[in-house]
C-alpha positions in Angstrom: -26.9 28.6 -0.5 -25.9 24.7 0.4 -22.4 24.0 -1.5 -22.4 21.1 0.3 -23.3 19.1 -2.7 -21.3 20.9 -5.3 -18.3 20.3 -2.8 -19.4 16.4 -3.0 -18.7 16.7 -7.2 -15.8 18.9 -6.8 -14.1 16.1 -4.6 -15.8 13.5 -6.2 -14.8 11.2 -9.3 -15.5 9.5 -12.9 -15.4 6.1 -12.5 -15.0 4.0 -16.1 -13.3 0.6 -16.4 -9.7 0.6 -15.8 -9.8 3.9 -15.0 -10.8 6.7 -11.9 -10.9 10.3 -12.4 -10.5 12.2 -9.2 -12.1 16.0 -9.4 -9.7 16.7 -7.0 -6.6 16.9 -9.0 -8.5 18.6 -12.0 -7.3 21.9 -11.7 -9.9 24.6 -11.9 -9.4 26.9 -15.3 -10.4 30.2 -16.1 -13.2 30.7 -19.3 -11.1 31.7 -22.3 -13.6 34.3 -23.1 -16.4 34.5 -20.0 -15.1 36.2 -16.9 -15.9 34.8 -13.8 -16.5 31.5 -14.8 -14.4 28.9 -14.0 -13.9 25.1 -15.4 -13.0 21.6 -14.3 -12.7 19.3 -17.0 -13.6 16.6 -15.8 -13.2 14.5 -18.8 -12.2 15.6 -22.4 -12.7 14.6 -26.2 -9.0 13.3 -26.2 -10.1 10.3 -23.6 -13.5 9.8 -25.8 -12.5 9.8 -29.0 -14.4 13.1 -29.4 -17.3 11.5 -28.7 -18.1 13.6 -25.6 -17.1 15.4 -22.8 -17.8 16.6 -19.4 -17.3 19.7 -17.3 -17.9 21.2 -13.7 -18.9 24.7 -14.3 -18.2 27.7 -11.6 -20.0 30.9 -12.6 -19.5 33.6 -9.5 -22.0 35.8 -8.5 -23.9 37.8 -11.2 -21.2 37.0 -13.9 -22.3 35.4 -17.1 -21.5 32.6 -19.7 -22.8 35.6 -22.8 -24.7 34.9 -25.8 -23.2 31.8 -27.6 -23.9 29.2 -30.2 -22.6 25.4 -30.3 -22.4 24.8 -34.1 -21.7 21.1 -33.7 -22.2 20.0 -30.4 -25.9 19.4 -28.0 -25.2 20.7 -24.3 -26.5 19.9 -21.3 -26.6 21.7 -18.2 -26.6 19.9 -14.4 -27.4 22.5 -11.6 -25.5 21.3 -8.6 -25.9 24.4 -6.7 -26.4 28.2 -6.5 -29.2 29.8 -9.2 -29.3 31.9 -12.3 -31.2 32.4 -15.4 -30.2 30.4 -18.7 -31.8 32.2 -21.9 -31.9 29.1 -24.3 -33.0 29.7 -27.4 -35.2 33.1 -26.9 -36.9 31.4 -23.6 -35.7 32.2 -19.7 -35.4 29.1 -17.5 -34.7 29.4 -14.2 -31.9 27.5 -13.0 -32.0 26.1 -9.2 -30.8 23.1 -7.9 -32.0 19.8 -9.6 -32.8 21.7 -12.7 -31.7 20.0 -16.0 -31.3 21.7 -19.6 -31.0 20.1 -22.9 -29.4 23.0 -25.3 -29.5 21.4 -28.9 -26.4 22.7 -31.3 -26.8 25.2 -33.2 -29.2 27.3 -30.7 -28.3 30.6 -29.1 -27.8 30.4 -25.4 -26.4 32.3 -22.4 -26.2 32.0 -18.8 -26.5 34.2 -15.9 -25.7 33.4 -12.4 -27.4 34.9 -9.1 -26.8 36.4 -6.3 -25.4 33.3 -4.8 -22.9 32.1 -8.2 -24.2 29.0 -10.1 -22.0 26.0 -10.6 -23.3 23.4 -13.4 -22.5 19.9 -14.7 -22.0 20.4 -18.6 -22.1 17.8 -20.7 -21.4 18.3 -24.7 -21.8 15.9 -27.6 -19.4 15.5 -30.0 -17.1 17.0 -27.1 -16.3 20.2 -27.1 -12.6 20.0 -26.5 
């Protein structure tokens, strides 16, 4: 698997007016609930007004983000690198670099990384913390 890119967002950064975000001194956090995953957050509903918010996502090998529901907020998903299997809303898509998924809230989804771990650009709206 080429990291290389996913390396390029984890050292990377948000760039708004008056203001730049370096990924690099986001510290990575561990899933509340989900072990093996991993989160940078990149930028949070506090800094939006709860408008939105984004997150790097780092899902080691065959470990999963489980069956969950959004009640409020639509998610996307980024892949950056790695592969896995997202089960949105009853269908399987595979996940592979350059893939894109819209999950709208309210909608069951889970994610399953690969042999090679998964690591995602999530983006929620209304944020999700």
């Amino acid at each position: 698997m080429n990291k290389d890119v996913f390396e390029a967002f984890n050292i990377g950064n948000l760039s708004i007016p008056g203001k730049i975000i370096k990924f690099d001194q986001i510290a990575w956090s561990k899933h509340p609930t989900f072990e093996g995953v991993e989160l940078k957050h990149i930028i949070t509903g506090k800094e939006t007004k709860g408008q939105f918010s984004y997150h790097l996502v780092r899902i080691a090998p065959g470990k999963a983000i489980k069956n969950h529901i959004h009640e409020t907020q639509l998610e996307t998903h980024e892949v950056i690198a790695g592969t896995g299997v997202c089960i949105n809303d009853g269908a399987k898509l595979n996940y592979e670099v350059g893939v894109i998924s819209i999950i709208p809230a309210k909608v069951p989804h889970e994610v399953v990384a690969g042999d090679d771990g998964l690591y995602l650009f999530a983006k929620f709206m209304p944020a999700l913390c």
